[in-house]
Backbone as CSV, one residue per row, in Angstrom:
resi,resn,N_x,N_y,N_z,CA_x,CA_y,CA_z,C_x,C_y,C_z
1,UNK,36.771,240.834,-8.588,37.436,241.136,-9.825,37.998,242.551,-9.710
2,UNK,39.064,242.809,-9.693,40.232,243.835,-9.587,40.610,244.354,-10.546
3,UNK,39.686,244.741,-11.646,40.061,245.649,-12.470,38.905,246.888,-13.028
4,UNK,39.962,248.092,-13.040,39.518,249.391,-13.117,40.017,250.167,-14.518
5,UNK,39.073,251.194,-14.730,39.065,251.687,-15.992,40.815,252.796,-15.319
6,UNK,41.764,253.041,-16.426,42.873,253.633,-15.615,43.127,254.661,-15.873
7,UNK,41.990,255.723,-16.789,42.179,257.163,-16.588,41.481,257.734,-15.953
8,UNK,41.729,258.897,-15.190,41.094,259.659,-14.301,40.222,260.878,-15.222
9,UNK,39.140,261.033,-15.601,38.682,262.235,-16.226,38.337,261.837,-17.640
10,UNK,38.706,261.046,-17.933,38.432,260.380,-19.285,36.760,260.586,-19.665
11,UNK,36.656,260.727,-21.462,35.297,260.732,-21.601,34.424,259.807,-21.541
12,UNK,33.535,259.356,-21.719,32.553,258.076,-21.947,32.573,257.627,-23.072
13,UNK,33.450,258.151,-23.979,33.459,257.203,-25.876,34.834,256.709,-24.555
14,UNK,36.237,257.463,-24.475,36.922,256.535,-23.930,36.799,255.195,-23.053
15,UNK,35.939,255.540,-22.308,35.645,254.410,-21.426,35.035,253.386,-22.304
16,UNK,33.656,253.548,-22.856,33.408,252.698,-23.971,34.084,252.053,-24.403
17,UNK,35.275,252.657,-25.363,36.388,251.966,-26.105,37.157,251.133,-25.303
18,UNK,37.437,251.433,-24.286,38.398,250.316,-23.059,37.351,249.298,-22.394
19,UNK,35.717,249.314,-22.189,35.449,248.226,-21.736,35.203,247.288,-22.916
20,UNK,34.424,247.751,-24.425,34.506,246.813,-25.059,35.405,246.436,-25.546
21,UNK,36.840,247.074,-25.601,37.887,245.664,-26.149,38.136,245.102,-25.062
22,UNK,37.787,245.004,-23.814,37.612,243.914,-22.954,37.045,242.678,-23.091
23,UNK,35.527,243.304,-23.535,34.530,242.433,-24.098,34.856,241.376,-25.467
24,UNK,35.960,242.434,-26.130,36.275,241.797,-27.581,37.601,240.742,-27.056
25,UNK,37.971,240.673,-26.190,38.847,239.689,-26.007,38.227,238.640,-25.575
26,UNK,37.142,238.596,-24.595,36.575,237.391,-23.734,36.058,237.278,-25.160
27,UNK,35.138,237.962,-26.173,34.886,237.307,-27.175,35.602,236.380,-27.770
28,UNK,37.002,236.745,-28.303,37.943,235.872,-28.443,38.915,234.761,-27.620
29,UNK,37.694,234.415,-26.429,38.240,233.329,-25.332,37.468,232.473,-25.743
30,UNK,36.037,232.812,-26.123,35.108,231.819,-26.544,35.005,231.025,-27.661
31,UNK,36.064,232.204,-28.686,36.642,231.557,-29.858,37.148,230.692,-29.429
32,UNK,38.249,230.755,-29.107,39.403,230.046,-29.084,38.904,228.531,-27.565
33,UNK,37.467,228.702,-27.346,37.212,226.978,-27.048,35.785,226.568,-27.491
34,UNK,35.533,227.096,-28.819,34.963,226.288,-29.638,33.438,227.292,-29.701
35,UNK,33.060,228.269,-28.725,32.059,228.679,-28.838,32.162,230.402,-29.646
36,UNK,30.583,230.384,-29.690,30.350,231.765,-30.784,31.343,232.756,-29.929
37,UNK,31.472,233.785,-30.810,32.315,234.466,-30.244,31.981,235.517,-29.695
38,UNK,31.177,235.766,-28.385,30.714,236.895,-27.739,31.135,236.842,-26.504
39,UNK,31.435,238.188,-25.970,32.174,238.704,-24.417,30.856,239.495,-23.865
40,UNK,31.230,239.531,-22.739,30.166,240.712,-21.436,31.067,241.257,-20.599
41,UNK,30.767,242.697,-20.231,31.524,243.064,-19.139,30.667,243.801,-18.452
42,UNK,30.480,243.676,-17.508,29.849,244.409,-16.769,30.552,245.464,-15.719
43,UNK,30.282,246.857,-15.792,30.814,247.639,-15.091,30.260,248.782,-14.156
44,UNK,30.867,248.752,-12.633,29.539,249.703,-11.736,31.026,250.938,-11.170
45,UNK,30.852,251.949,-11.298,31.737,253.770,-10.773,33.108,252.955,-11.215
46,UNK,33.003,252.742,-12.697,34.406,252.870,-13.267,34.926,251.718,-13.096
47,UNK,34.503,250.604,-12.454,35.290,249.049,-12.322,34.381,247.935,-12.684
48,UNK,35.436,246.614,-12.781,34.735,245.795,-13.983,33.835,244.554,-12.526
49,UNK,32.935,244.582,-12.322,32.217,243.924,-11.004,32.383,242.761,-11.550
50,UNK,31.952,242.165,-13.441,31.390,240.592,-13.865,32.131,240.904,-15.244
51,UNK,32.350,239.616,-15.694,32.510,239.324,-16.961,31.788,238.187,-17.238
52,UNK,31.915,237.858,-18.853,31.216,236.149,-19.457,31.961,236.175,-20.504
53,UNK,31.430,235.168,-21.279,31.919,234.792,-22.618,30.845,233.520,-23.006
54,UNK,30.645,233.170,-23.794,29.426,232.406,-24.491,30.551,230.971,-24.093
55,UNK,29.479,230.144,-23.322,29.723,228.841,-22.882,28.897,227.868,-23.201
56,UNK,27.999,227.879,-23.694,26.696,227.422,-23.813,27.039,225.683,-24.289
57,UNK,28.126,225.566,-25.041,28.294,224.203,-25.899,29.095,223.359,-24.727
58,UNK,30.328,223.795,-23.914,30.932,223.542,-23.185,30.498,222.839,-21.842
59,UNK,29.393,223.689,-21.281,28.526,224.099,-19.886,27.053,223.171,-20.428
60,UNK,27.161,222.712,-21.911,25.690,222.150,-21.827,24.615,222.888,-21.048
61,UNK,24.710,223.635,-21.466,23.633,224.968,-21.098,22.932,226.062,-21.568
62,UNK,22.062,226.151,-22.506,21.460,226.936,-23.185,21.506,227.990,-22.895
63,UNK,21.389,228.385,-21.691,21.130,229.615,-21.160,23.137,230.848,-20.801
64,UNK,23.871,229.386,-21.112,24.829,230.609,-21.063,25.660,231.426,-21.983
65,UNK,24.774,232.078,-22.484,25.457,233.175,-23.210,26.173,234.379,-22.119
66,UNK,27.412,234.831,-23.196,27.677,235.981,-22.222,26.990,236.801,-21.286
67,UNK,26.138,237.344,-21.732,25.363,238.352,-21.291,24.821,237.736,-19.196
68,UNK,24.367,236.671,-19.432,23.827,235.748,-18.851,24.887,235.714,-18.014
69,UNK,25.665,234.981,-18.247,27.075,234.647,-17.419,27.563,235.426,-16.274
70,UNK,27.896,236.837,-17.332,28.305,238.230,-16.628,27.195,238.819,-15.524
71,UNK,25.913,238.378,-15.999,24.798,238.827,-14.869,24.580,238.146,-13.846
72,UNK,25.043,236.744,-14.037,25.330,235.737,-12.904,26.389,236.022,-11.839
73,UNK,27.577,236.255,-12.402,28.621,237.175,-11.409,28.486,238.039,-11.120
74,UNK,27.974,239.314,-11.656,27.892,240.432,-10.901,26.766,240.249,-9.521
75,UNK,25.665,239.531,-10.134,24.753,239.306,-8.702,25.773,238.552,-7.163
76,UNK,26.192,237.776,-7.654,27.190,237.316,-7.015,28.051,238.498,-5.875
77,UNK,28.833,239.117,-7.387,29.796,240.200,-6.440,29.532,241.494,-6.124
78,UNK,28.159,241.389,-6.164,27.385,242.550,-5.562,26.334,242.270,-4.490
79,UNK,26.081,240.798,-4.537,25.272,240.480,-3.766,23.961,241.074,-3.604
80,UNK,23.398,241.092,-4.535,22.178,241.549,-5.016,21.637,241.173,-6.261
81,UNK,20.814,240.847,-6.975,19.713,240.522,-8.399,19.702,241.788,-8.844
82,UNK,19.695,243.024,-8.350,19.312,243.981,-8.596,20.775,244.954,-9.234
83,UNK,20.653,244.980,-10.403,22.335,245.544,-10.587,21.999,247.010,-11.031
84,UNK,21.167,247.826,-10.533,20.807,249.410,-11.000,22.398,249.969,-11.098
85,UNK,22.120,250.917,-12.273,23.763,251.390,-12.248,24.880,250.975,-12.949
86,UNK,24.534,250.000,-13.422,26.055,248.856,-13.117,25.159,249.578,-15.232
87,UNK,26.689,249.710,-16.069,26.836,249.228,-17.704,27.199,247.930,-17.916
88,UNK,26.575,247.313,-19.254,26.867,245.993,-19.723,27.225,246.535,-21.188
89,UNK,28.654,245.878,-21.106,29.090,245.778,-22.679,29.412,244.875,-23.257
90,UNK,28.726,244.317,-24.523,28.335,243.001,-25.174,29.160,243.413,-26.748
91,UNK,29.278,242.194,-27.128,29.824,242.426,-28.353,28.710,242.348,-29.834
92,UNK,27.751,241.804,-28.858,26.678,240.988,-30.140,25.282,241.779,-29.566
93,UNK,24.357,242.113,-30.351,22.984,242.260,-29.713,22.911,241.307,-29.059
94,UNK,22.245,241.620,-27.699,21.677,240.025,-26.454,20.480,239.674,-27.389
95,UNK,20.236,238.192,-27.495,19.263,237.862,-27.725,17.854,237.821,-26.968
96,UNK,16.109,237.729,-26.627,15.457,238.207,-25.896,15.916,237.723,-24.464
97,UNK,16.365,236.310,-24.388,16.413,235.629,-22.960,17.299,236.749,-22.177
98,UNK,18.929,237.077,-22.827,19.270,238.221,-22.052,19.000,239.981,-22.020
99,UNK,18.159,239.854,-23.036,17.781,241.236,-22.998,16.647,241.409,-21.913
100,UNK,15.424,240.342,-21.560,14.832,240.661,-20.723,15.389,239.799,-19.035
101,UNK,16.548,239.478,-19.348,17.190,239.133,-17.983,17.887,240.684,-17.236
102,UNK,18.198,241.415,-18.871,19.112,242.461,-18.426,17.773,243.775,-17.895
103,UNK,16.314,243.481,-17.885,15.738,244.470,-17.778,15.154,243.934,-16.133
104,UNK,14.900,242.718,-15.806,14.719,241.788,-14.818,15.661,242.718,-13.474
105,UNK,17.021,242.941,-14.155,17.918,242.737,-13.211,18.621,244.645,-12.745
106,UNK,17.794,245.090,-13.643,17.778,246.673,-13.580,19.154,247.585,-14.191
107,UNK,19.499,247.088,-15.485,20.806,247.168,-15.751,20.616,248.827,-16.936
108,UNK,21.514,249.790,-16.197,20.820,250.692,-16.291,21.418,251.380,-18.236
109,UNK,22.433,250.591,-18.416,23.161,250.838,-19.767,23.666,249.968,-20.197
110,UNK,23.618,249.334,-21.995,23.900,248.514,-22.469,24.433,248.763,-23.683
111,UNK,26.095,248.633,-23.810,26.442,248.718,-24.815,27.002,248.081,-26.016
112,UNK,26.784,248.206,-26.927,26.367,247.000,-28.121,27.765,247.147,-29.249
113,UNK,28.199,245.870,-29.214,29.245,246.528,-30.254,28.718,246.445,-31.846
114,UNK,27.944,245.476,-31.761,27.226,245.063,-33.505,25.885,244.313,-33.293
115,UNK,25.405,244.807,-34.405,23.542,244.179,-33.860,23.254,243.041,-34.834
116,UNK,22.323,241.973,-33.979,22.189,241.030,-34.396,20.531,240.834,-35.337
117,UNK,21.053,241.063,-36.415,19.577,240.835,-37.718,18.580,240.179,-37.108
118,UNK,19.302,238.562,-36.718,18.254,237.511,-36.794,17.881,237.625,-35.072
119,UNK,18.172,237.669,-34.204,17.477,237.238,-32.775,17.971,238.460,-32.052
120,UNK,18.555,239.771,-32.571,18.491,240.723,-31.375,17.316,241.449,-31.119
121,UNK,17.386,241.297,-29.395,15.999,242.123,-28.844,16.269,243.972,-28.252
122,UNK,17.602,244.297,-28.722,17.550,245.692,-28.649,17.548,246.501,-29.363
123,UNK,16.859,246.234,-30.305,16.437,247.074,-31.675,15.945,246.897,-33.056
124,UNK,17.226,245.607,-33.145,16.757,244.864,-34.755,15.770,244.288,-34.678
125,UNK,15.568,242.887,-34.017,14.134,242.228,-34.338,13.262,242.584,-33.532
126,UNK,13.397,242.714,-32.109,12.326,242.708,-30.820,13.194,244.483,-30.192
127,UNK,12.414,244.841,-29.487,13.025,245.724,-29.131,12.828,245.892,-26.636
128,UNK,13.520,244.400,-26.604,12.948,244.442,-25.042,13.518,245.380,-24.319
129,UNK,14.546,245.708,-24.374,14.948,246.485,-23.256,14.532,247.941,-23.159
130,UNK,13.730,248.317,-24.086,13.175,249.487,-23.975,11.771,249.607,-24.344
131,UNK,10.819,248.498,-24.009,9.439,247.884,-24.097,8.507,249.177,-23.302
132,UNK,8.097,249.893,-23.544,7.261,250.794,-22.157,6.893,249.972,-21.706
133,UNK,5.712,248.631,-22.366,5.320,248.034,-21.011,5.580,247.534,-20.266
134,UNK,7.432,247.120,-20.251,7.819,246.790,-18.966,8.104,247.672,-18.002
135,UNK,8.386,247.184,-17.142,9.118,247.887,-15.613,10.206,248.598,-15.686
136,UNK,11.173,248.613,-16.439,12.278,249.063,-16.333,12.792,249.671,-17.980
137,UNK,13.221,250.680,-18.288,13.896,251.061,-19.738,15.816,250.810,-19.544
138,UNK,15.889,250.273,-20.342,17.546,250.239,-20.229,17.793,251.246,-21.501
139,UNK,18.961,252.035,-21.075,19.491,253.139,-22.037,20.425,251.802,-23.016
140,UNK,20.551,252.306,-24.234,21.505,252.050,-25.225,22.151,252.355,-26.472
141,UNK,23.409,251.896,-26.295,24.306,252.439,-27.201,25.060,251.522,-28.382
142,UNK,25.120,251.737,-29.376,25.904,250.636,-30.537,27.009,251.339,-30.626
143,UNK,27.615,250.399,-31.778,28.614,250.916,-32.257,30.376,250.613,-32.232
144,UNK,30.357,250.913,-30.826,32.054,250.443,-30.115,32.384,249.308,-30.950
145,UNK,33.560,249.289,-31.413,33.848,248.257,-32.433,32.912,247.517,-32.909
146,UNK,32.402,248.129,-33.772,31.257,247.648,-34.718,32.118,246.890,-35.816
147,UNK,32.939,247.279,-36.278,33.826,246.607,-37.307,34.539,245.464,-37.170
148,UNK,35.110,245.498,-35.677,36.042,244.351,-35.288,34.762,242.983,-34.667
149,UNK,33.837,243.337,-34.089,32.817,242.101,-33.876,32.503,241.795,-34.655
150,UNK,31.495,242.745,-35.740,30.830,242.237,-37.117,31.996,241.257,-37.697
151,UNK,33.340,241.701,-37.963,34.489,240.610,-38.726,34.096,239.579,-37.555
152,UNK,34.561,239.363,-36.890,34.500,238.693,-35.978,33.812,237.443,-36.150
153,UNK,32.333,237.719,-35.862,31.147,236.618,-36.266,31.125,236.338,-37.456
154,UNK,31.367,236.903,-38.378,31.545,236.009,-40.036,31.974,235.689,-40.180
155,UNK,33.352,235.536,-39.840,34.812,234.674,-39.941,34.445,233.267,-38.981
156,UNK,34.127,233.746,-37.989,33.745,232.632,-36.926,32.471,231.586,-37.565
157,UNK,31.527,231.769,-38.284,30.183,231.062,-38.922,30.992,230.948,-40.371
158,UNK,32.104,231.182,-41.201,32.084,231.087,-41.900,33.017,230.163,-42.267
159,UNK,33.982,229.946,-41.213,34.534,228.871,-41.226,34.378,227.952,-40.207
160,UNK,32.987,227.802,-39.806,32.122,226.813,-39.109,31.092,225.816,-40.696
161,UNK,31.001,226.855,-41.074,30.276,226.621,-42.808,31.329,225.748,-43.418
162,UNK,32.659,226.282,-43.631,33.381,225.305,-44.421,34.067,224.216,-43.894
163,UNK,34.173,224.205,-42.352,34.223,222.973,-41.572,32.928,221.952,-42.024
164,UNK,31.846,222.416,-41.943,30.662,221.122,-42.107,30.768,220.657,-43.622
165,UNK,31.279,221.686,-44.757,30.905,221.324,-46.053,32.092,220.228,-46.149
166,UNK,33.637,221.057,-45.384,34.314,219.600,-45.811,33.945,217.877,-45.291
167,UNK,33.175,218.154,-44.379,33.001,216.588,-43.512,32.192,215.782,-44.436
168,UNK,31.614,216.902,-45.263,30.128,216.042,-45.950,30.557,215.679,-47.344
């Protein structure tokens, strides 16, 4: 995967801001074929190694949420389980399966665009990726379009809501 962050010297809110509207588009890939709407990007010295997007309905596969996805490719195009280094930027809190996949896999920063009430494990409900008693602490950050995901998922469940009320 051949793409790089394209300023030289830039700060880390900048970079932030350019990988998650990355993230906010694959979010809006997943829209647009039927699944929730969450992106992953994963990024190691300024370039994008993995991406995902929530497949889970498509792939008949529970397990693929973005987060998941993107950690599947980067092992891939790094050729290693071990992704020390490498940032993950998500649009949604990971729920526990990828929050303790993302601590599994040594992922050294995770950035969050909006947190999830009901099943996120990086702060709101569970707090895994920064458990002392595990093995590994992952640093993290919220925020990066906090406004445009949060719209995002309510619009997306909310006219999933008025899809079922009209059928019934």
């Amino acid at each position: 995967m051949e793409m790089s962050f394209p300023l030289a010297g830039a700060t880390q809110a900048e970079q932030d801001l350019f990988w998650m509207q990355r993230a906010f588009r694959l979010a809006q890939k997943a829209e647009s074929e039927g699944e929730v709407p969450v992106g992953a990007v994963i990024v190691a010295d300024g370039m994008c190694v993995a991406e995902g997007w929530n497949q889970t309905i498509q792939n008949h596969d529970p397990t693929a949420h973005a987060e998941m996805v993107a950690l599947r490719a980067a092992g891939q195009a790094i050729q290693n389980y071990r992704l020390g280094g490498v940032t993950l930027y998500v649009t949604l809190e990971p729920c526990p399966m990828c929050a303790s996949a993302m601590v599994h896999a040594r992922v050294k920063r995770l950035v969050i665009a909006t947190r999830d009430p009901r099943t996120g494990a990086a702060g709101s409900v569970f707090n895994l990726v920064q458990e002392p008693r595990l093995n590994h602490f992952v640093e993290v950050e919220y925020g990066v379009l906090e406004q445009e995901a949060c719209h995002q998922l309510k619009q997306f469940f909310k006219q999933k809501r008025a899809q079922r009320k009209n059928k019934s």
